[in-house]
Backbone as a ProteinNet text record, in pm:
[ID]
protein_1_A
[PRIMARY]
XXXXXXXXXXXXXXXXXXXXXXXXXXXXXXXXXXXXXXXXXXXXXXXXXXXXXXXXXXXXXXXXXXXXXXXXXXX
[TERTIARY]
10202.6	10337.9	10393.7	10303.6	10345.2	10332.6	10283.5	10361.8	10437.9	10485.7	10605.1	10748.5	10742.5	10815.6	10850.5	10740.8	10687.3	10819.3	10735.4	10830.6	10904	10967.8	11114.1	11211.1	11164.7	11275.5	11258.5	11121.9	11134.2	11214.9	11220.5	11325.9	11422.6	11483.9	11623.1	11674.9	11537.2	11601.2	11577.6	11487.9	11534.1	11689.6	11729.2	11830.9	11900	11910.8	12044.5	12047.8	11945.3	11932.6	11950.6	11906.2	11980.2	12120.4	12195.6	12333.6	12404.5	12355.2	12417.8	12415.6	12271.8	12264.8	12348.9	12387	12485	12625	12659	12798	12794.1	12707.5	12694.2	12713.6	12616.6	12604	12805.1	12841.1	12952.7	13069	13053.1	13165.6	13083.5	12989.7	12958	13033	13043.9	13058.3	12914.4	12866.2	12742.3	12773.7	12672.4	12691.3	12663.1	12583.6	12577.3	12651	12694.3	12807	12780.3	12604.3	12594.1	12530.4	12543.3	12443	12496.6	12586.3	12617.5	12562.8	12559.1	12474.9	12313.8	12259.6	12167.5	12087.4	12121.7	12137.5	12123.1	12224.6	12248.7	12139	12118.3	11986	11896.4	11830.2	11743.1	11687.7	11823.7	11831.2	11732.2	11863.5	11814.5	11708.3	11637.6	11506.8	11417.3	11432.1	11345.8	11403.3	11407.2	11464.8	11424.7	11285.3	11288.8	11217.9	11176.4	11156.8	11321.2	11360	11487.5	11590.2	11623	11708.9	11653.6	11514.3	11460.1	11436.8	11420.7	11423.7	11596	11686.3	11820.5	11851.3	11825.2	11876.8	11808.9	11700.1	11600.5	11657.1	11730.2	11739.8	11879.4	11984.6	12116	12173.7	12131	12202	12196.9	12098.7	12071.8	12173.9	12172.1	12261	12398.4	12449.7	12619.9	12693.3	12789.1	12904.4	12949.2	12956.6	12962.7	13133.8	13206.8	13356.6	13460.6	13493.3	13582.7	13695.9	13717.2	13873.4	13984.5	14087.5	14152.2	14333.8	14393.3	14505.6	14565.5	14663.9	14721.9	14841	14956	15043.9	15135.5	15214.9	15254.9	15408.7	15498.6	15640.9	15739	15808.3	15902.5	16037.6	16077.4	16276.6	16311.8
11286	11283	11423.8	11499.5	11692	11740.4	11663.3	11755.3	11725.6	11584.3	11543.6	11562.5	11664.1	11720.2	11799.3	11912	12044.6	12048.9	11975.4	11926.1	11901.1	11822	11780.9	11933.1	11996.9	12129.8	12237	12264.7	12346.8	12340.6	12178.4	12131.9	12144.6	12117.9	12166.5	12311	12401.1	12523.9	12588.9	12517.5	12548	12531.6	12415.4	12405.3	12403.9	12482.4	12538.1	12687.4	12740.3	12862.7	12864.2	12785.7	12735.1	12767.5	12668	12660.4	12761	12860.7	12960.1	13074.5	13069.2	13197	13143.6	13010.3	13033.4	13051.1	12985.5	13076.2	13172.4	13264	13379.4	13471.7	13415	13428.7	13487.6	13342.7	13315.1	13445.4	13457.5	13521.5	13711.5	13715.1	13892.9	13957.6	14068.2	14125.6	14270.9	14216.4	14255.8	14397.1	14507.3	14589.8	14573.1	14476.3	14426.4	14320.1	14329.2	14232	14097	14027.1	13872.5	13892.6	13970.5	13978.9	13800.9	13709.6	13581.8	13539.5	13549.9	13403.7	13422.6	13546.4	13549	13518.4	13519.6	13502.6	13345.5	13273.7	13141.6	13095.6	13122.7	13067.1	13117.3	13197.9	13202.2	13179.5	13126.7	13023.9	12894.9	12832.3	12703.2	12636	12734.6	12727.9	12731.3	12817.8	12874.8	12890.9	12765.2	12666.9	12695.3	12802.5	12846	12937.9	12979.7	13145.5	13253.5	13152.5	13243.4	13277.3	13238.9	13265.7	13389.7	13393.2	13459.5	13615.2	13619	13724.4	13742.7	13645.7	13689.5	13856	13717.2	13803.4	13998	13959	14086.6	14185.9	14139.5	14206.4	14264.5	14161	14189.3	14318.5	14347.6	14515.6	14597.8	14598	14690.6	14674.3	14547.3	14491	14470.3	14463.4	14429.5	14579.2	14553.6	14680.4	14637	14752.3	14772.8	14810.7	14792.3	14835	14734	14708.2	14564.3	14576.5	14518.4	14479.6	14521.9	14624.4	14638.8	14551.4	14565	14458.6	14574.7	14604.4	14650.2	14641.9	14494.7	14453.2	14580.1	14527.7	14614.4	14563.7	14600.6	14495.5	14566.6	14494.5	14569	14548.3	14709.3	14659.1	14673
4307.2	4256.4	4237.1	4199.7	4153.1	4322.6	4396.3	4543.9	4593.9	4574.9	4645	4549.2	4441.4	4378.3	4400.4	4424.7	4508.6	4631.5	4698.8	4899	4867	4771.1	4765.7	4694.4	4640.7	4601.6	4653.8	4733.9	4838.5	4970.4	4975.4	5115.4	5051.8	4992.8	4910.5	4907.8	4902.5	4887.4	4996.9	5118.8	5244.2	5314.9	5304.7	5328.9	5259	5144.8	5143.9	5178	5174	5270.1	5396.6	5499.7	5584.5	5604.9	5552.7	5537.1	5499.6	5392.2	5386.7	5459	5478.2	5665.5	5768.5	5814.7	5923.8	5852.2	5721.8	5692.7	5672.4	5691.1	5664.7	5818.3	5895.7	6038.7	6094.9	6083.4	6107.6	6033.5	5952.7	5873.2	5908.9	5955.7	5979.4	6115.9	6075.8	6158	6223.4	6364.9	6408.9	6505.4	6493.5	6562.7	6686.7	6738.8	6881.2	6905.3	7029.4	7117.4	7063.8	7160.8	7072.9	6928.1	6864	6705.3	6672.3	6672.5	6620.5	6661.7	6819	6864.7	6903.1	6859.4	6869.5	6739.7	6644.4	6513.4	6470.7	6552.2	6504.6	6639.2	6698.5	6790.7	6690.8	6616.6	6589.2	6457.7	6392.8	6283.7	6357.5	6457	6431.3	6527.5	6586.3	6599.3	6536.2	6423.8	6271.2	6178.5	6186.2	6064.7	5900.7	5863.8	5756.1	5765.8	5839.2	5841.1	5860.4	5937.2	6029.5	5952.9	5811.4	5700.1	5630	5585.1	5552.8	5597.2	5756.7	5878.7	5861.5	5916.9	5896.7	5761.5	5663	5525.4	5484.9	5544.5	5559.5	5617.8	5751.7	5846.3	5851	5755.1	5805.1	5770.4	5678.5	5666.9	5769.5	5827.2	5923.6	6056.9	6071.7	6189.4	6216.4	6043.9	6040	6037.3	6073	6055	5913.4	5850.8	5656.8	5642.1	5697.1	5694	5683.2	5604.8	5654.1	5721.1	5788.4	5837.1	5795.5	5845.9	5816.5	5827.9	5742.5	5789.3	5845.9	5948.3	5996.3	6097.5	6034.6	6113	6180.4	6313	6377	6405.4	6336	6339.2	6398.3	6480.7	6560.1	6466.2	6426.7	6353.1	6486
[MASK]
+++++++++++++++++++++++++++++++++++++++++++++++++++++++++++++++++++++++++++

């Protein structure tokens, strides 16, 4: 009964790690061309290591600058 408690909130906190590495995936901006989709392939192949490797890894990989707004309006 104490492992299938165990498995049951570790799967829980797999996936929601999961879930939040690809919104996460999704919303970066990567210094390489596919950094997304190489990323989200290698999520959901590795399915709980691959959140883990993601999060480790992402500093190194994202561009740290945000977006600038910069409309361009013709008078």
């Amino acid at each position: 009964m104490e492992y299938l408690l165990l498995i049951s909130v570790l799967s829980i906190l797999s996936l929601f790690l999961w879930f939040w590495a690809l919104i996460d995936i999704v919303k970066s901006r990567f210094a390489i061309q596919y950094g997304n989709s190489l990323w989200l392939f290698l999520i959901i192949i590795l399915p709980v290591i691959g959140p883990i490797v993601y999060f480790l890894l992402k500093r190194k990989m994202t561009i740290k600058k945000k977006r600038q707004f910069k409309p361009k309006f013709n008078h």
